[in-house]
C-alpha positions in Angstrom: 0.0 0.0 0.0 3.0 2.1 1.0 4.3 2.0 -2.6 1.0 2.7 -4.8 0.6 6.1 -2.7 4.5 6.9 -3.6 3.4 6.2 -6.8 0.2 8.6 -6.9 2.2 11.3 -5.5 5.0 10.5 -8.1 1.9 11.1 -10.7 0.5 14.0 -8.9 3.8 16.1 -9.0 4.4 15.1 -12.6 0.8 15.9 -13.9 1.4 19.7 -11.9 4.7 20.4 -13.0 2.9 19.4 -17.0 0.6 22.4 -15.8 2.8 24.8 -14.7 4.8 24.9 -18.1 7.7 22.5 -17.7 7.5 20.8 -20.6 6.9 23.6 -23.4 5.5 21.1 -26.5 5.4 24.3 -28.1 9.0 24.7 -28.8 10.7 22.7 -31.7 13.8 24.5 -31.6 16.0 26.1 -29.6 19.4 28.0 -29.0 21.6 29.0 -25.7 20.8 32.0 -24.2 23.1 35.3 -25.2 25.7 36.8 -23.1 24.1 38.8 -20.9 24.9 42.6 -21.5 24.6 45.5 -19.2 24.1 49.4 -19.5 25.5 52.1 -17.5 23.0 51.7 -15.0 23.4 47.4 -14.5 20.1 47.1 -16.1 20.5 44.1 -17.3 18.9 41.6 -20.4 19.9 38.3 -22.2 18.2 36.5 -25.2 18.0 33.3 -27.7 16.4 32.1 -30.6 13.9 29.7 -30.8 11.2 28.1 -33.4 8.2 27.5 -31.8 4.3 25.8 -33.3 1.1 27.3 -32.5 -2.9 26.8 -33.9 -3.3 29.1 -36.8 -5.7 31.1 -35.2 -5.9 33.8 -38.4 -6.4 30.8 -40.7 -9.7 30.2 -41.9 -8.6 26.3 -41.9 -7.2 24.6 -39.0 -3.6 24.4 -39.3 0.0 25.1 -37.8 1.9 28.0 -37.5 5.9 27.8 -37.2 7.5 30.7 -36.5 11.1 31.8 -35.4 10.8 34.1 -32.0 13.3 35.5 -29.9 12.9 35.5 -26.5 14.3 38.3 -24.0 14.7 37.7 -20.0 15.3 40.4 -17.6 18.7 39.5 -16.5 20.1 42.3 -13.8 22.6 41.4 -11.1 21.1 44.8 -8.5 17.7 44.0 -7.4 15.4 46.8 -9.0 12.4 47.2 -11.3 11.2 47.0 -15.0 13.2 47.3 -18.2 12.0 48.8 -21.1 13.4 48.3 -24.7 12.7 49.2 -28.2 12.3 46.1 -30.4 12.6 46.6 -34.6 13.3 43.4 -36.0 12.2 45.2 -39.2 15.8 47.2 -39.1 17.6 45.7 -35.8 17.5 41.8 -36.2 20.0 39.9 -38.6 20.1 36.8 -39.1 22.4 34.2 -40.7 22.1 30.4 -41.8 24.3 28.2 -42.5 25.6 24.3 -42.4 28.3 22.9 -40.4 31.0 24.0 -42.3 29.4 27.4 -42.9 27.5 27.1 -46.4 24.0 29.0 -46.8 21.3 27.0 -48.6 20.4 27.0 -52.0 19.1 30.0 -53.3 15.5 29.4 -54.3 13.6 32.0 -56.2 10.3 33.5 -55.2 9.1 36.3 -52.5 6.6 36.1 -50.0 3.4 38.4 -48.9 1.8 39.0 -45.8 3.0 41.3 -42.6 5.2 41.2 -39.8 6.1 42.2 -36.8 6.6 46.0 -36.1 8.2 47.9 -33.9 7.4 48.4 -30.5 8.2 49.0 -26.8 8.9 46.2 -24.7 8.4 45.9 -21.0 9.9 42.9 -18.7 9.4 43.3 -14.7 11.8 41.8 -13.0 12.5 37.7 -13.6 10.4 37.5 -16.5 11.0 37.1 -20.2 8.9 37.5 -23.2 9.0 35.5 -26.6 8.3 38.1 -29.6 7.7 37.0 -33.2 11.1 38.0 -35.7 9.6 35.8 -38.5 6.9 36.9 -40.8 3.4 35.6 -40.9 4.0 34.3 -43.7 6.6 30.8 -44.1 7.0 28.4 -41.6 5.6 24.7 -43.1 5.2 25.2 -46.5 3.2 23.4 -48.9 5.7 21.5 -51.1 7.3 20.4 -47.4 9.9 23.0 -47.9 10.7 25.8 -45.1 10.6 28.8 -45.0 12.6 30.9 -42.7 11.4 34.9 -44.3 11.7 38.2 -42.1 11.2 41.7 -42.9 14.8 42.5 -42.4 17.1 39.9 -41.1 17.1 37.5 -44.9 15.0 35.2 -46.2 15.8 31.4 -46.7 13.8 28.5 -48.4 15.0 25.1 -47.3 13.6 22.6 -50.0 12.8 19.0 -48.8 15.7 17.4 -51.0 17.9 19.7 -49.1 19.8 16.8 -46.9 22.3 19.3 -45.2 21.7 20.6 -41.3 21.1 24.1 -41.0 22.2 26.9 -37.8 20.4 29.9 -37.5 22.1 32.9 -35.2 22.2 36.7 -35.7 22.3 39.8 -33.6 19.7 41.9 -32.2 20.1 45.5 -31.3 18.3 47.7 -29.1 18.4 51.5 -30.1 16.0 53.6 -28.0 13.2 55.2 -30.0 11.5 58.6 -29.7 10.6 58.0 -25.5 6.7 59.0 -26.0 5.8 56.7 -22.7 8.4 58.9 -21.1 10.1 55.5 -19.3 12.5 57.0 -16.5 16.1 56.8 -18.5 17.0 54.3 -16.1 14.9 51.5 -16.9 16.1 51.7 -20.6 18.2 49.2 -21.8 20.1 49.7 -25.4 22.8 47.5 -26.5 23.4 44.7 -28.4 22.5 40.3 -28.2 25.1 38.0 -30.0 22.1 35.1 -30.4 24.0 31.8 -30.3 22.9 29.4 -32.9 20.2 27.2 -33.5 19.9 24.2 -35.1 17.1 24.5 -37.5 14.5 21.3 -37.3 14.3 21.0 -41.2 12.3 17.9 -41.4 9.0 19.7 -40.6 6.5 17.4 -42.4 
């Protein structure tokens, strides 16, 4: 009898830590987090790159979207408050791709349409992290089984199913404060720039 109820509870702490996010089945990809950098006032913010899957919910058909993100945590070693950024990807974030030995893919003709992610402020109390979108809405799973890996700003790669090769993703991010119309206290602003290690790219997405 002893056993079975060490058993349940084994179960019972599983199931909760499934329900409080443990296990992200979200996420099909996913890099090391970036050196953390500092400004002059030890405000403080890392970041990484990752692919993650989510319902369509702008489809009018149920499907997948896969999308790259990059994720920034609130990383400061002096206990204070919020940090606030300015996040472009349409101008701030590059990217590169390339195989082991530092070959990009194919180049494969064709554009794509659809929007993407703007530029906004970003605000992370202290401990948290956020995951914005880099990647267009457009891409992903494509139709033919290729992927597509488009941005606005940071290069646009099609990886075609006969493509055998293993792909990294990495690039930079930088911060550059915009016009201040919230008026955040100068403090709290963080500028500078992420170094986002690579990620290996899952390629087989059928």
């Amino acid at each position: 009898m002893k056993e079975l109820t060490n058993a349940a509870g084994c179960l019972i702490i599983l199931a909760a830590l499934r329900c409080f996010g443990v296990e992200d089945t979200n996420v099909v990809a996913l890099g090391d987090w970036s050196e953390t950098v500092a400004n002059q006032y030890g405000t403080s913010v890392r970041g990484r790159l990752l692919m993650c899957e989510y319902p369509d919910h702008r489809s009018t058909v149920a499907r997948s979207d896969l999308g790259v993100f990059v994720e920034l945590q609130e990383y400061s070693s002096s206990t204070g408050g919020q940090v606030h950024l300015y996040c472009d990807f349409t101008k701030d974030l590059k990217c590169n791709i390339t195989d082991a030995i530092g070959r990009p893919p194919e180049p494969v003709g064709g554009g794509w349409t659809g929007g993407a992610p703007g530029p906004q402020w970003v605000t992370l109390p202290a401990f948290s992290s956020i995951r914005l979108r880099a990647s267009a809405f457009a891409g992903g799973r494509l139709r033919d089984g290729s992927l597509g890996l488009w941005f606005a700003g940071a290069g646009n790669w099609t990886i075609k199913p006969s493509d055998t090769n293993h792909y990294f993703l990495s690039g930079t991010f930088t911060s550059v404060p915009g016009n201040n119309t919230n008026n955040f206290p100068h403090t709290e602003i963080w500028s500078g720039t992420l170094n986002l290690p690579k990620m290996k790219v899952p390629t087989n997405t059928r």
